[in-house]
C-alpha positions in Angstrom: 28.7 -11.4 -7.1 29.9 -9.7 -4.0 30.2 -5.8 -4.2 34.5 -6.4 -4.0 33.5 -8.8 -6.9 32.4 -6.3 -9.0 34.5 -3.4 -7.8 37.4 -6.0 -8.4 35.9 -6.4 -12.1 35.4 -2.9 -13.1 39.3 -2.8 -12.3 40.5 -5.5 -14.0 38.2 -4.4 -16.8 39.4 -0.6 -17.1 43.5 -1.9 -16.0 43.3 -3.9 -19.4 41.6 -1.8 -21.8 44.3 1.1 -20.5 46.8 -1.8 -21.7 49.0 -1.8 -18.1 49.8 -4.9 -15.9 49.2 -4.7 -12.6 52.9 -4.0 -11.9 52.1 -1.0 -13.8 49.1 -0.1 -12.3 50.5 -0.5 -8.7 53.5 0.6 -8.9 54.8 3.0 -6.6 52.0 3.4 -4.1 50.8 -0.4 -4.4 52.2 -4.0 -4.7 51.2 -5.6 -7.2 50.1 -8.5 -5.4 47.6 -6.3 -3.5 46.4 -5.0 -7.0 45.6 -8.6 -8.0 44.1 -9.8 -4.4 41.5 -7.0 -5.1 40.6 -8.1 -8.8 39.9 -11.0 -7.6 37.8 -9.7 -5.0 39.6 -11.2 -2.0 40.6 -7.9 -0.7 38.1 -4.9 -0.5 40.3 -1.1 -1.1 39.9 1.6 1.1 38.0 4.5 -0.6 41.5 6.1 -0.1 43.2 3.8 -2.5 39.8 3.5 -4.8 40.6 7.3 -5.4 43.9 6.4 -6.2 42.9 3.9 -9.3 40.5 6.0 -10.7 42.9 8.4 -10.8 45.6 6.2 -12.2 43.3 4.5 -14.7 42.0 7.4 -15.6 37.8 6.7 -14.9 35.5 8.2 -12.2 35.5 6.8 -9.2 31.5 6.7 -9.7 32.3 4.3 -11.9 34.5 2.3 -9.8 32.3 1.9 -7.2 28.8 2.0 -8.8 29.6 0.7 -12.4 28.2 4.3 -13.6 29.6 7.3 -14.6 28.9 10.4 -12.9 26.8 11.3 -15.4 24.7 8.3 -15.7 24.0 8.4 -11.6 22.8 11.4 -12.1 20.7 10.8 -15.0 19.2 7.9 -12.7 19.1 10.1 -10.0 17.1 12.8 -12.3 15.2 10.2 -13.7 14.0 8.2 -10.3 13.2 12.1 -9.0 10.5 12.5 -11.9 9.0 9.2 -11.5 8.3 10.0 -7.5 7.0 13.0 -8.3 4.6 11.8 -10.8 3.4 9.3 -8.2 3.1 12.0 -5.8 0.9 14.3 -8.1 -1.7 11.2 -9.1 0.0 10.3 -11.9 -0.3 7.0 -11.2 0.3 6.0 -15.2 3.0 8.1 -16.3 4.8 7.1 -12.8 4.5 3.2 -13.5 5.8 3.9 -16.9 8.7 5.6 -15.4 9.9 3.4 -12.7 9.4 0.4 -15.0 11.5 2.2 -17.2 14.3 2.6 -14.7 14.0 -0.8 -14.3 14.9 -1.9 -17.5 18.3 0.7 -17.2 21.0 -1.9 -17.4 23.0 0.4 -15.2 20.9 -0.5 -12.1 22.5 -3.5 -12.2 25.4 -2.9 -9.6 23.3 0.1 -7.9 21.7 -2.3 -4.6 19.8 0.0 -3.0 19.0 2.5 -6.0 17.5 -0.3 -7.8 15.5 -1.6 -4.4 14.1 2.0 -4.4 13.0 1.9 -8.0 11.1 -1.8 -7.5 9.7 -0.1 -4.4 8.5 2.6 -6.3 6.7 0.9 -9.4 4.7 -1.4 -6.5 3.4 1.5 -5.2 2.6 3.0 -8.7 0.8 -0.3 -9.9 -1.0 -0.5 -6.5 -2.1 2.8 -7.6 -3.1 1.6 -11.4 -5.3 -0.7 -8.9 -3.1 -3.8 -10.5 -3.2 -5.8 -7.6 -2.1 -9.2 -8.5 0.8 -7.5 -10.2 1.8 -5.6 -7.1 2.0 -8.6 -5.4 4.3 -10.3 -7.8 6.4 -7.4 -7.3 6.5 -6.8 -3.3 7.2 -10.7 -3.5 10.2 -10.4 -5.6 11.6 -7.8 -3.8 10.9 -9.4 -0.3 12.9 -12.2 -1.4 15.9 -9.7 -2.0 18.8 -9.1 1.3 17.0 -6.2 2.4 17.8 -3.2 5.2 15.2 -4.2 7.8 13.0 -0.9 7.1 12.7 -1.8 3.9 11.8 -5.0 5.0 9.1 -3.4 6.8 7.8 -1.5 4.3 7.4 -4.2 1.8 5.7 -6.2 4.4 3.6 -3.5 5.5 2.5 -2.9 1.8 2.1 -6.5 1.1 -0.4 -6.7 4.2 -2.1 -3.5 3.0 -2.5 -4.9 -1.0 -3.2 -8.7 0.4 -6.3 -7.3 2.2 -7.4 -5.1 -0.4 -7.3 -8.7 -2.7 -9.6 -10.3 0.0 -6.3 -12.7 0.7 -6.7 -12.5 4.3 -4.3 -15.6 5.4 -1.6 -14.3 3.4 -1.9 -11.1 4.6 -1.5 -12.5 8.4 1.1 -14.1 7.6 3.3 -11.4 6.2 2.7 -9.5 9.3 2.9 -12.2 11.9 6.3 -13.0 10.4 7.8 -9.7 11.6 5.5 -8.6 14.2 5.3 -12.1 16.2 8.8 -13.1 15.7 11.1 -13.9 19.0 13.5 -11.0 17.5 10.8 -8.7 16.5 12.8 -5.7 15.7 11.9 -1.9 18.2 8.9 -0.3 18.0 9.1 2.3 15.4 7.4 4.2 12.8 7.0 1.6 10.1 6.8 -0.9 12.2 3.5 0.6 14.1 2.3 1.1 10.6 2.9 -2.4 9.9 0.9 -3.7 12.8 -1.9 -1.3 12.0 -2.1 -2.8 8.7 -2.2 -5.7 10.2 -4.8 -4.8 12.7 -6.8 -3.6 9.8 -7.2 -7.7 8.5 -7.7 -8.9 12.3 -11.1 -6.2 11.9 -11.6 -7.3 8.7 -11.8 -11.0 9.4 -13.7 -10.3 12.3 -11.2 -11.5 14.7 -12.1 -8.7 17.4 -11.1 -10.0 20.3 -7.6 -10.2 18.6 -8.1 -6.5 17.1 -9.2 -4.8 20.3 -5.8 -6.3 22.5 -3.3 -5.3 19.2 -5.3 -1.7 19.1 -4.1 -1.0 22.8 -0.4 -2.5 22.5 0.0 -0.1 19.1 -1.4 2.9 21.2 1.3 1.9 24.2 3.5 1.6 21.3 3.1 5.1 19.5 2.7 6.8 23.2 6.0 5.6 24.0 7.4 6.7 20.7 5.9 9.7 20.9 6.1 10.9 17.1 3.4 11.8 14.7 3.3 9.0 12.1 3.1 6.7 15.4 0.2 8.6 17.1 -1.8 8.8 13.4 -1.5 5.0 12.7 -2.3 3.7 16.1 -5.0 6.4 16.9 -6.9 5.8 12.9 -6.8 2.0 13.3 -7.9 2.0 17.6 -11.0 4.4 15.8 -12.6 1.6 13.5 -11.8 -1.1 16.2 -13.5 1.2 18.4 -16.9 1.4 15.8 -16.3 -2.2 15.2 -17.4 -2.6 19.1 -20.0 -0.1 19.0 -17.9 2.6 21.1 -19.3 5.2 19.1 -18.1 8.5 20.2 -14.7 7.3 21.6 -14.5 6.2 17.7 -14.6 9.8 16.4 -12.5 11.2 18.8 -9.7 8.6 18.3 -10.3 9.5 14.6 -10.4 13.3 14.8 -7.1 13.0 17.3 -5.3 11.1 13.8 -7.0 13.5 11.5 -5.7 16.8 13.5 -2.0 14.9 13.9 -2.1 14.0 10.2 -3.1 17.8 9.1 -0.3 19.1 10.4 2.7 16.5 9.4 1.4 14.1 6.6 1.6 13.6 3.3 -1.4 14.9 1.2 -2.6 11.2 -0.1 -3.1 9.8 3.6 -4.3 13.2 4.5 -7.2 12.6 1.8 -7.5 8.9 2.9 -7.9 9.6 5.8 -10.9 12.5 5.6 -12.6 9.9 3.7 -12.6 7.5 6.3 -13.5 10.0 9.2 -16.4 10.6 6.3 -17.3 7.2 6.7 -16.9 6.7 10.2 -19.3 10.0 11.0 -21.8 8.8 8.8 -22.1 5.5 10.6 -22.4 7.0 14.0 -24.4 10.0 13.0 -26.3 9.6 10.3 -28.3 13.2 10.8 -24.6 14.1 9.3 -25.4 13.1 6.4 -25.3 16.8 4.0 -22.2 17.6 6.2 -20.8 13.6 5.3 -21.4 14.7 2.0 -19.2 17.6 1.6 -16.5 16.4 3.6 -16.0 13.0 1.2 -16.6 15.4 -1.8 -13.5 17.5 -0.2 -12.0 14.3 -0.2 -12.4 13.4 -3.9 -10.9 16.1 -4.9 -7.8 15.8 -2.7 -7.1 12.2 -3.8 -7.6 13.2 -7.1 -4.4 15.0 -7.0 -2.1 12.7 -4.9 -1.0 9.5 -5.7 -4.3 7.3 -4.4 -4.6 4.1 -6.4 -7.9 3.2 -8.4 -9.2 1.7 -5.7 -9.2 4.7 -3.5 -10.5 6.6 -5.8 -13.4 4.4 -6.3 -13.9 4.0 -2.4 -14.6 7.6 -2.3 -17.0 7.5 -4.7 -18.6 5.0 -2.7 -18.7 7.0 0.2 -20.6 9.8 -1.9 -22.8 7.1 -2.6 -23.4 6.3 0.7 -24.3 9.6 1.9 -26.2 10.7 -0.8 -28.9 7.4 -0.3 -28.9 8.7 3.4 -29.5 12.3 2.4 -32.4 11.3 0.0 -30.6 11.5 -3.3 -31.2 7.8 -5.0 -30.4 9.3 -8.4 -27.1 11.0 -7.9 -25.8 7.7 -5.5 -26.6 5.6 -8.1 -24.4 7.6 -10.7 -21.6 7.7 -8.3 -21.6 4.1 -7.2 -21.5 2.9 -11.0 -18.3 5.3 -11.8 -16.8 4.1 -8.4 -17.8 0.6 -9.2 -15.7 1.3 -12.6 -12.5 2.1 -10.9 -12.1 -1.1 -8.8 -9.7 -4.2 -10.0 -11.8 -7.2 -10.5 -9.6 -8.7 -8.1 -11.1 -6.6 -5.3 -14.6 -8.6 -4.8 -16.0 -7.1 -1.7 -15.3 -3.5 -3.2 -17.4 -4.6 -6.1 -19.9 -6.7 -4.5 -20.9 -3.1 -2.4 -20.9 -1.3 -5.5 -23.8 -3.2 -7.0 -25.5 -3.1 -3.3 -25.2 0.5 -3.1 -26.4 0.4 -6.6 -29.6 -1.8 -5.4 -30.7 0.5 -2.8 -30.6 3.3 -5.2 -32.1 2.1 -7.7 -35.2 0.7 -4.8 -35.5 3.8 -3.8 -36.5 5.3 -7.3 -39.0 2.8 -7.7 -36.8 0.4 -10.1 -37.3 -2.4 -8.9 -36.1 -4.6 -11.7 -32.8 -2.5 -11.7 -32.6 -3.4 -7.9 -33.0 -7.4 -8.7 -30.4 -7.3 -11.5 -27.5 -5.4 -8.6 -28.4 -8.3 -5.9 -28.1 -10.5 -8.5 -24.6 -9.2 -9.2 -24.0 -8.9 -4.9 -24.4 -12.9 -5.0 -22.1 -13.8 -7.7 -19.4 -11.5 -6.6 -19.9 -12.5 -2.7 -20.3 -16.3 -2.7 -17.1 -17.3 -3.8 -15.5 -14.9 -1.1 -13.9 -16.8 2.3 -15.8 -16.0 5.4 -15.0 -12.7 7.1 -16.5 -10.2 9.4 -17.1 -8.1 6.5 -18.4 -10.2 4.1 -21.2 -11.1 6.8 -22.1 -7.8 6.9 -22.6 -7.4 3.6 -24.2 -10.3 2.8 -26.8 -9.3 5.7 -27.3 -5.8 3.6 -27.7 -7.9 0.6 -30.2 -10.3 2.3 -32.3 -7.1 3.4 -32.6 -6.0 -0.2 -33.9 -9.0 -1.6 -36.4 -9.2 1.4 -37.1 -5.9 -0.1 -37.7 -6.9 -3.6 -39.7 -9.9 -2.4 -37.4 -12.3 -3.1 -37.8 -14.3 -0.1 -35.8 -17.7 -0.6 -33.0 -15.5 -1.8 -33.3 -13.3 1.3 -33.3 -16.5 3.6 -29.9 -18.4 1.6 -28.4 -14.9 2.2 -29.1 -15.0 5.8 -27.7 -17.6 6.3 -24.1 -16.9 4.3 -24.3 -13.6 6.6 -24.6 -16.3 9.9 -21.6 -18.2 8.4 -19.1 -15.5 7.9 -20.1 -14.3 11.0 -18.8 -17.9 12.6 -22.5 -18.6 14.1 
């Protein structure tokens, strides 16, 4: 039903259980032929005469309009206020529970965009639960709805973020392609520079560089032009790993310390966190004589995300991060502790995440002179990797994972995992 359906409706509804006709109702401001034109939803009142029949009928015009009370608005209001803020705070549980909650509220039925801000809401709180597949479900459904276009850019830009972090690359391309290469692709603008750095983000992460290098300088034309901070921080982050990607080393951190100083002053504490992490990341890469001062900043990091509304799965990537840094900084045992708890947090839909988990957890335990610890993780890095498509990342790994078995002696294993890491690499 059309919104002068229902408003229509709730007139009809109300006009009868008052007991008046519409004669009654209309007369002396009204005809009564305009009264029954909109009841039946042909005509759509002026908020001038909507007044006017709540006050005749004696409802709120709350009701009228929204098919709530006053009261109940609010109490959705108050409600969808608490979830958001349990979200924001790391919550993540309590916050799900809430908007799924709201969700069930019949009285979200004739609320449009109230109701679109509650499905929005309990995505991003599952995504945080690290239920992946049932993020998805839910994007997918809402996608489907008649959306305003920047929420139709924020579901695809979250679809594209959840799609990659499921390893569903061509899905993930195809959301964003769909806005971003359309004939009427809308103005640059916030969300929509975000969107393409998501989807810059899979070009990397497939390994399509040539692709990802070209869409790095049209978002950095893009946010320049703009001018605004959430712009400059999404473009400058994603041109940063592009720039690693290609072995640009230093313009990498400086791209990535220009987002991280824009972001400190203007963004929300979650990216802020996300953000640190993957400077953390980046540094160590590039300078790995960084590695104590790695150490403290991902630790910083931790903490931060802790408190914020990061899903599971960026949780655990920090603790992977520690990992990383503490097997560069000489500290086997500790890595290994903090790769298994990261290792713990991720959805089993996330295979990569878990497949360098038990790698990190291989080149601990080899470096504490346990080896058959060491077999047991690559062991568990081939069964998570070989069903995974080919992808720039998965080549890398499986190359890592084909050093550690060299390392163990396991040399047939070594050469098979060559040769996957050749493969997703396209050679």
């Amino acid at each position: 039903m059309t919104t002068s359906d229902l408003v229509g409706l709730r007139i009809k509804t109300v006009r009868r259980q008052r007991g008046l006709s519409q004669a009654q109702l209309a007369h002396p401001e009204l005809s009564d032929s305009y009264v029954s034109l909109i009841e039946s939803g042909k005509r759509t009142p002026t908020p001038a005469v909507l007044e006017l029949l709540a006050q005749k009928l004696d409802c709120s015009l709350s009701y009228l309009v929204n098919g709530v009370t006053a009261e109940q608005m609010e109490d959705i209001e108050l409600a969808l206020g608490y979830a958001r803020l349990a979200l924001e705070n790391g919550e993540v549980a309590e916050a799900r529970t809430r908007f799924a909650e709201l969700m069930a509220d019949n009285n979200l039925t004739g609320l449009t965009a109230l109701r679109q801000d509650v499905q929005y809401g309990l995505a991003l709180a599952t995504e945080a639960c690290g239920d992946l597949d049932e993020t998805i479900a839910i994007l997918t459904r809402l996608g489907e709805e008649d959306l305003p276009q920047e929420r139709t850019i924020e579901v695809a830009s979250a679809l594209v973020r959840v799609y990659r972090s499921s390893d569903r690359l061509t899905e993930a391309v195809e959301v964003g392609e769909a806005i971003l290469g359309a004939s009427n692709k809308p103005a640059w603008s916030d969300i929509l520079v975000e969107l393409g750095a998501n989807l810059l983000a899979v070009y990397l992460y497939r390994g399509d560089l040539l692709r990802a290098r070209q869409y790095a300088a049209e978002l950095l034309n893009a946010a320049d032009a703009l001018g605004t901070p959430r712009s400059t921080v999404a473009a400058c982050w994603n041109a940063s790993v592009v720039a690693e990607a290609l072995g640009h080393g230093e313009e990498c951190l400086a791209l990535a310390e220009r987002a991280l100083a824009v972001q400190s002053e203007s963004g929300q504490p979650r990216n802020l966190a996300r953000m640190r992490l993957a400077l953390a990341s980046l540094t160590l890469k590039i300078r790995p004589e960084a590695a104590d001062e790695v150490r403290a900043l991902v630790q910083r990091s931790i903490k931060e995300l802790a408190e914020t509304s990061a899903s599971t799965f960026d949780r655990g990537h920090g603790l992977m991060e520690l990992a990383r840094a503490e097997i560069v900084a000489g500290l086997p045992g500790e890595a290994a502790l903090h790769a298994a708890e990261g290792r713990d947090l991720f959805p089993t839909s996330a295979r990569r995440a878990e497949a360098e988990a038990h790698l990190l957890l291989s080149r601990a335990y080899t470096a504490m002179s346990r080896p058959g610890e060491a077999a047991a993780e690559i062991d568990a890095v081939r069964a998570w990797l070989s069903p995974m498509p080919d992808s720039r990342v998965a080549a890398g790994t499986w190359f890592a994972a084909a050093e550690g078995m060299e390392q163990l002696g396991d040399t047939e294993g070594a050469v098979h995992a060559y040769k996957r890491a050749l493969a997703s690499a396209g050679l």
